[in-house]
C-alpha positions in Angstrom: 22.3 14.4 -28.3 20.1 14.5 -24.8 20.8 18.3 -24.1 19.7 18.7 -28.0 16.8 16.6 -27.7 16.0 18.5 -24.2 16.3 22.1 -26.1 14.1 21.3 -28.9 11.3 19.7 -26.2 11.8 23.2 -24.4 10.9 24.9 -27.3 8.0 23.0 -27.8 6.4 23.3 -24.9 7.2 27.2 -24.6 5.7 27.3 -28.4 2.4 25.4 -27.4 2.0 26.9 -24.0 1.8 30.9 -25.5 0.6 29.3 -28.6 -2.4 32.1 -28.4 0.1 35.1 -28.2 2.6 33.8 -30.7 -0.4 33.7 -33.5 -1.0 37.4 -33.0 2.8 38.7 -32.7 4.0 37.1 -35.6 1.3 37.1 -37.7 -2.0 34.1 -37.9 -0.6 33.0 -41.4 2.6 32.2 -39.9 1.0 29.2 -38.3 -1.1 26.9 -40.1 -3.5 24.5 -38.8 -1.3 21.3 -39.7 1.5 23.3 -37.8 -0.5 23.3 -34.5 -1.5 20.1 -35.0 2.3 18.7 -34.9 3.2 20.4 -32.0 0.5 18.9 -30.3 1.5 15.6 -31.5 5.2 16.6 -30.8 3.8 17.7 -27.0 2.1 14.0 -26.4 5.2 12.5 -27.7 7.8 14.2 -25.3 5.2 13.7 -22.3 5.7 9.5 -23.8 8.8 9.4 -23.9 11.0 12.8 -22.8 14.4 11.6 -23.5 16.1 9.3 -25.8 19.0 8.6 -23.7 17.0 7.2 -20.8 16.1 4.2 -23.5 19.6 2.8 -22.5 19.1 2.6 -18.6 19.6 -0.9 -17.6 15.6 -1.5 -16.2 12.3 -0.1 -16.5 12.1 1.4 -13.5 15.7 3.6 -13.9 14.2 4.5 -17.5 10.7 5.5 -15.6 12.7 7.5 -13.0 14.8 9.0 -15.8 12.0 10.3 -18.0 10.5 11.5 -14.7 13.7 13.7 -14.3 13.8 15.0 -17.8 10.1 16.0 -17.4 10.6 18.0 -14.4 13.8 19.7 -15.8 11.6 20.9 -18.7 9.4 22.2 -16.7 11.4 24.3 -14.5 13.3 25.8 -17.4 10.2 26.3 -20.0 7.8 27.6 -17.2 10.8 29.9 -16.5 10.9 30.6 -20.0 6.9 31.3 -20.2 6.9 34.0 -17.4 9.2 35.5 -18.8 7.4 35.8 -22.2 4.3 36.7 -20.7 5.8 39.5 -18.0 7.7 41.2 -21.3 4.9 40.3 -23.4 2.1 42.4 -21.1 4.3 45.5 -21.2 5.1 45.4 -24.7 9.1 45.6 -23.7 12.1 45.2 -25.9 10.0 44.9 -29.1 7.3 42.7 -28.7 3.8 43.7 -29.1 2.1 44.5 -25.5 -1.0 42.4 -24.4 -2.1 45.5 -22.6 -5.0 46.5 -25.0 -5.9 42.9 -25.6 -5.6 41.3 -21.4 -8.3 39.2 -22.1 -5.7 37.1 -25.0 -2.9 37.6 -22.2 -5.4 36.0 -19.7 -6.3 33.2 -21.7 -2.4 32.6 -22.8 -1.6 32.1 -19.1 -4.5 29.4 -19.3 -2.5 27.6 -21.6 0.4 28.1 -19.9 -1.1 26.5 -17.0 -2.6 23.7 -18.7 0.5 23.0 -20.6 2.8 22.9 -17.8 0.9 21.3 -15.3 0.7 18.5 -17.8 4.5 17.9 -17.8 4.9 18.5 -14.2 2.2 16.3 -13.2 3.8 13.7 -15.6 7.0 14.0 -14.5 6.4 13.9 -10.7 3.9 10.9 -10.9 6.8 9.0 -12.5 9.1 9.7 -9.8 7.4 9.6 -6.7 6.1 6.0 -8.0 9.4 5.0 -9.1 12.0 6.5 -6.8 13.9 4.8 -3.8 15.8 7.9 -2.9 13.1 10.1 -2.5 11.9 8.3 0.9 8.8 9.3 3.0 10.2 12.6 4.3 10.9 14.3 0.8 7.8 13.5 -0.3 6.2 14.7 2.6 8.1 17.9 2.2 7.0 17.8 -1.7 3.0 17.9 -0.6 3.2 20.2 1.6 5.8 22.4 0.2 3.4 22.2 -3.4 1.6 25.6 -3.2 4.5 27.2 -1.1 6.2 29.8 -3.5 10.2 29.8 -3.4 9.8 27.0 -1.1 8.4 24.7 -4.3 11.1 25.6 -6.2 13.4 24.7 -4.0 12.0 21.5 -2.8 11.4 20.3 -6.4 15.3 21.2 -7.1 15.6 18.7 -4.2 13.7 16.0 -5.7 14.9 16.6 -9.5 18.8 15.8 -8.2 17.9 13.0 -5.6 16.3 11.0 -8.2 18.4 12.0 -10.8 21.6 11.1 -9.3 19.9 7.6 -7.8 19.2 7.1 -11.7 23.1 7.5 -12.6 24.3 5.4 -9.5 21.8 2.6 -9.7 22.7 2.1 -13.4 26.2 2.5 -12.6 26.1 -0.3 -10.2 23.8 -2.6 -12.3 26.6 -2.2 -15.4 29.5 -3.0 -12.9 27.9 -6.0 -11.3 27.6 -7.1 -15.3 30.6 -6.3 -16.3 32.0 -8.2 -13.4 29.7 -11.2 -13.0 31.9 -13.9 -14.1 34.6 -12.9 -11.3 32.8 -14.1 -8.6 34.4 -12.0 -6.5 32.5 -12.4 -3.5 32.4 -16.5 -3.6 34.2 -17.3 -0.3 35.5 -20.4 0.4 33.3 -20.4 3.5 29.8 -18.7 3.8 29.1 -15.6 5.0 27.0 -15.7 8.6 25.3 -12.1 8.9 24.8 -11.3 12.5 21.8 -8.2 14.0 22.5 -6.3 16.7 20.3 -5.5 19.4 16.6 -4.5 19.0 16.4 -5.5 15.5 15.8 -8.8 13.7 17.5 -10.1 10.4 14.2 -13.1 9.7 11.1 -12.8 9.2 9.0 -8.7 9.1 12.4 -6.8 9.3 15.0 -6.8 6.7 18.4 -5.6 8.9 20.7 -5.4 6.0 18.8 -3.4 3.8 20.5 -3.6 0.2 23.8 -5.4 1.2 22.7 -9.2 1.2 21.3 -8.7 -2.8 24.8 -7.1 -3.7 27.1 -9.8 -1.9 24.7 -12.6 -3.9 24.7 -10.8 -6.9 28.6 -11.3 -6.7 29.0 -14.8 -5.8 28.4 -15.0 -1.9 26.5 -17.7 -0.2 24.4 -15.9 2.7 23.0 -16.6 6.0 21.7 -15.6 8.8 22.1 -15.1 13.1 18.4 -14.9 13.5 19.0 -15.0 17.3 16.6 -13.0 19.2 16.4 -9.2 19.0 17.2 -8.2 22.3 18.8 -11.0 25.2 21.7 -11.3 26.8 25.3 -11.7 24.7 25.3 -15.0 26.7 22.4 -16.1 25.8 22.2 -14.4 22.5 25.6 -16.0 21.6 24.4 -19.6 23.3 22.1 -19.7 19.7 24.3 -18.4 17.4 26.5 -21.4 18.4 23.7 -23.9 17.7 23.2 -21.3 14.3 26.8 -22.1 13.4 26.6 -26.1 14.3 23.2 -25.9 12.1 24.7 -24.1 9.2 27.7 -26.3 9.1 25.9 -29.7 9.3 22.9 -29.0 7.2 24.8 -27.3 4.4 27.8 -29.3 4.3 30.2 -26.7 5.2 33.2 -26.9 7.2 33.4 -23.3 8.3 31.5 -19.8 8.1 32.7 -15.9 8.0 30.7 -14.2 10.5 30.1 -10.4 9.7 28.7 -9.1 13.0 27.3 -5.8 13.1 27.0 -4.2 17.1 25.6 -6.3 19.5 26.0 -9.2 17.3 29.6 -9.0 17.5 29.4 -9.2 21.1 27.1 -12.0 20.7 29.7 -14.2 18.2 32.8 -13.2 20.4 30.5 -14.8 23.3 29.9 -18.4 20.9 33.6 -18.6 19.6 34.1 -19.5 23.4 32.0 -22.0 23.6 33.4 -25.3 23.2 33.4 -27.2 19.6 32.6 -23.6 18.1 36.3 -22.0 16.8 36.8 -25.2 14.9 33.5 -24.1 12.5 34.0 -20.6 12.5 37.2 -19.1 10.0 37.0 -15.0 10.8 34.7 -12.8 12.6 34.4 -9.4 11.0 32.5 -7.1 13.5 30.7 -3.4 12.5 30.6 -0.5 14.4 30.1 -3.1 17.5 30.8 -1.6 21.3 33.5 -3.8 22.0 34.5 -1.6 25.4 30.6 -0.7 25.8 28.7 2.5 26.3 29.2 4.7 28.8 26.3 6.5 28.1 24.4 3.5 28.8 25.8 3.0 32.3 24.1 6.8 32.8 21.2 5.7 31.9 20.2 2.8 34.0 21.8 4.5 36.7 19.6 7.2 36.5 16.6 6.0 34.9 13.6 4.6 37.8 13.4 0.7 37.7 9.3 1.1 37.5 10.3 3.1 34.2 12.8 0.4 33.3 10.4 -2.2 33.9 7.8 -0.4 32.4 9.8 -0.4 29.0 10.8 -4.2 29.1 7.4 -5.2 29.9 6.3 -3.4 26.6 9.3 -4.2 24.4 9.7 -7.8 25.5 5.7 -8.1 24.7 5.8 -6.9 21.1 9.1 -9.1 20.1 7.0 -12.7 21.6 4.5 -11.2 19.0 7.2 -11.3 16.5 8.7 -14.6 16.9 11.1 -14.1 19.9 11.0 -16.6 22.4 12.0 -15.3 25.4 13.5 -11.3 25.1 15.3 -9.4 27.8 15.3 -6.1 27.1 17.0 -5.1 30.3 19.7 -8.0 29.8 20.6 -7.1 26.9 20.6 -2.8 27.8 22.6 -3.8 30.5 25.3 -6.0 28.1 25.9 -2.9 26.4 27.2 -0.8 29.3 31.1 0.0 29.7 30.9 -1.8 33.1 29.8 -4.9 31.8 31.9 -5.2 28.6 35.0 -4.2 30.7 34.4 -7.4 32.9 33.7 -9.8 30.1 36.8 -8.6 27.9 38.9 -9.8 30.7 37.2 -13.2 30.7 36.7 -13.6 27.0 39.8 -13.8 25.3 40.0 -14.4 21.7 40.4 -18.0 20.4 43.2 -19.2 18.1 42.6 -19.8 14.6 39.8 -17.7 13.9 41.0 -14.2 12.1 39.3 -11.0 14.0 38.9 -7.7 12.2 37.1 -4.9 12.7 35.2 -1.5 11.2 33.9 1.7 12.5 32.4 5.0 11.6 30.9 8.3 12.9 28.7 11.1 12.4 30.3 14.1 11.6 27.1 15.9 13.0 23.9 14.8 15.3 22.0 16.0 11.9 23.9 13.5 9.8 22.0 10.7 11.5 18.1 9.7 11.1 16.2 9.8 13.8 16.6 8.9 17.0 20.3 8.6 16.2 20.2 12.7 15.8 18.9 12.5 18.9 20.9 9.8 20.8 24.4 11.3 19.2 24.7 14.1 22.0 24.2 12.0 24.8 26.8 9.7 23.7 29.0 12.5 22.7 29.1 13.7 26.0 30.0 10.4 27.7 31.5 8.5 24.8 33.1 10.8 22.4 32.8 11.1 18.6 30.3 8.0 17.8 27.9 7.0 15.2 25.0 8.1 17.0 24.9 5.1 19.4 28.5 3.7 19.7 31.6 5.8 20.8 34.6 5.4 18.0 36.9 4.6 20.9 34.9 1.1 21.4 34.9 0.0 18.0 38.8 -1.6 17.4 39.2 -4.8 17.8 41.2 -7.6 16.3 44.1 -8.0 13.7 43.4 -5.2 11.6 40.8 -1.9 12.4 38.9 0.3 9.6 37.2 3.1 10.1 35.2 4.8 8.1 34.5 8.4 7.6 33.1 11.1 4.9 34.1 14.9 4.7 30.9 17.2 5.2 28.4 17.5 7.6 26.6 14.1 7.5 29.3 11.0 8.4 28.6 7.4 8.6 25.6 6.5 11.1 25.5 2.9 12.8 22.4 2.7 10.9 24.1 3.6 7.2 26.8 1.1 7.6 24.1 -1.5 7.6 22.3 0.2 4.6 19.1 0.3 7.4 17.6 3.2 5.6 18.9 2.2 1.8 19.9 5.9 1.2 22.6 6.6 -1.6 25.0 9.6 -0.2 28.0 11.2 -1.3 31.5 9.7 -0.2 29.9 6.1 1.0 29.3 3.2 -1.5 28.0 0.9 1.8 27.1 -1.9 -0.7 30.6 -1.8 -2.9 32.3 -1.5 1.1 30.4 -4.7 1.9 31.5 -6.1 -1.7 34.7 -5.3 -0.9 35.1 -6.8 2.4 33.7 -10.2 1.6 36.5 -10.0 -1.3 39.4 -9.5 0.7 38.2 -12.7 2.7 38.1 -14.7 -0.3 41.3 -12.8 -1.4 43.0 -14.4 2.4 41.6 -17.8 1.8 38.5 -17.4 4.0 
């Protein structure tokens, strides 16, 4: 029904944009007034409302998106459809009376066609570029400036017809799931789930770390919170307040225990806290992501090789801005210097893990520096060539720890940045649901008892 509803909007449009043309090939009395009249009426109607199939999406915005889409589509296949017309038309090919003698009607049909079209185009790309998540800031960059760009706009606009229309299909998808599965409460752990930030990056207050994950794990039944130890200190230090987090949570809340999922740094930082005393009792598993449990080689490079004025230079600015955002007292060199091979190597042989408390861990990689957004395109070659295959900032051999190791990988040329596994940049790609991984995590821990 939407490819037959599509066909007959085609039509349409092609009808109304060589309207001028089609009255003199087939003959003025084969279109009356009243005739014209309804396909401009049909016209506005299909510029309303383009498809009858998007009426079923489960929210406005998906439907807005979705109509968007179908706009587009039309036009790329009717304007198609139009040039072709008028190309044929003008040399009086294959049957069809030529424009030749009469260029002034052929001038004014490609008028129409250019009013016509520009009105479904424009339609259509308002509604996604206002309504679209997928599209982010560099495709619509590429979409201005690519505009008047032949080829190039074609291609670009292919670009932006599947992102959005495949982000239409997979947000519905996931909105008729999380229906269809409400009730289960799959994700209602017996204990809360304690998110933990890495390094440079806050999960309270201006930055949201987790992107699209905490909404999904709620959505399903879990009871959130959050580290919201400073951005950048050291793991001692850094792990000295996720203690007093965990004490807090447990007191103010009434709970007994809390799942920590710990994502880089932060898992350094809640291996630090379970060995502080009165801390494993309140604390049931730690779950860490793509965290560099045997450090970063590439980092000891770096401040080997790096001048201190430079160094300090860095700190002075970094640790300024974060005291503007809310931390207290940052380190940036403290916690640079955490991350190094050297450093982890001497605190994994003084930081054992504690009994009771269920360790597991998850990894991924790029497959390619291009796979990552920037600066991890950047950063992945350094760390390939002290570290190995990584995620752009983390080597894969670092990541293992505990009970039981995932990693995670795609086929292609893109892979799993340490950025996607946190859903930093909410982007939808092929082979990785990150949200229905995070679902699925917090599941199993129910699943154990946690």
């Amino acid at each position: 029904m939407k490819y037959l509803v599509r066909i007959i909007n085609i039509i349409i449009i092609v009808l109304l944009s060589n309207i001028l043309t089609m009255i003199k090939i087939v003959d003025i009395g084969a279109f009356k007034v009243p005739d014209i009249i309804l396909l401009v009426v049909w016209f506005l109607w299909l510029n309303i409302s383009p498809s009858h199939a998007n009426r079923k999406l489960e929210t406005k915005r998906l439907k807005r998106c979705g109509n968007g889409c179908e706009l587009l589509i039309m036009f790329l296949i009717s304007t198609g459809i139009s040039i072709i017309y008028c190309i044929v038309g003008f040399f009086g090919t294959y049957g069809i009376a030529g424009f030749k003698e009469d260029y002034k009607l052929w001038l004014m049909n490609i008028l129409v066609i250019i009013l016509v079209e520009n009105t479904v185009f424009w339609n259509g790309i308002i509604r996604v570029y206002m309504t679209s998540e997928q599209l982010g800031f560099r495709i619509r960059i590429w979409g201005l400036i690519c505009g008047m760009i032949p080829i190039a706009h074609l291609i670009v606009l292919g670009i932006i017809i599947k992102t959005a229309n495949r982000e239409v299909i997979v947000e519905n998808a996931k909105i008729i799931k999380n229906k269809e599965r409400h009730d289960e409460r799959i994700c209602e752990t017996k204990y809360p789930i304690l998110m933990v930030h890495g390094v440079f990056f806050r999960d309270y207050r201006y930055l949201n770390y987790w992107g699209r994950i905490p909404k999904e794990l709620e959505q399903n039944g879990a009871t959130l919170f959050y580290g919201e130890q400073q951005s950048a200190a050291s793991v001692e230090e850094c792990g000295k307040e996720l203690a007093d987090r965990i004490l807090e949570i447990c007191k103010e809340y009434g709970c007994e225990k809390v799942n920590i999922i710990a994502h880089s740094k932060g898992g350094l930082d809640s291996r630090y806290a379970l060995n502080i005393p009165g801390i494993k009792e309140h604390v049931a598993s730690l779950t860490t992501i793509n965290t560099p449990h045997r450090g970063c080689e590439f980092a000891d490079y770096l401040l080997s090789k790096i001048p201190q004025s430079q160094q300090d230079g860095i700190a002075q600015a970094y640790n300024g801005t974060l005291k503007r955002l809310g931390d207290h007292d940052p380190d940036f060199i403290e916690a640079v210097t955490d991350l190094t091979a050297t450093a982890c190597k001497k605190r994994n042989e003084v930081l054992p893990d504690v009994e009771g408390v269920y360790y597991q861990s998850v990894g991924s990689k790029l497959n390619m520096a291009g796979g990552g957004r920037f600066p991890l395109n950047f950063s992945y070659h350094l760390v390939n060539a002290f570290d190995g295959a990584n995620d752009g900032l983390v080597g894969e051999k670092s990541f293992k720890w505990g009970e039981n190791y995932q990693f995670l990988t795609v086929t292609g040329k893109r892979g799993i940045s340490h950025g996607d596994i946190i859903d930093l940049n909410h982007e939808n790609f092929e082979g990785f649901d990150v949200r229905e991984f995070y679902v699925e995590l917090v599941s199993k821990l129910k699943n154990m008892g946690f």
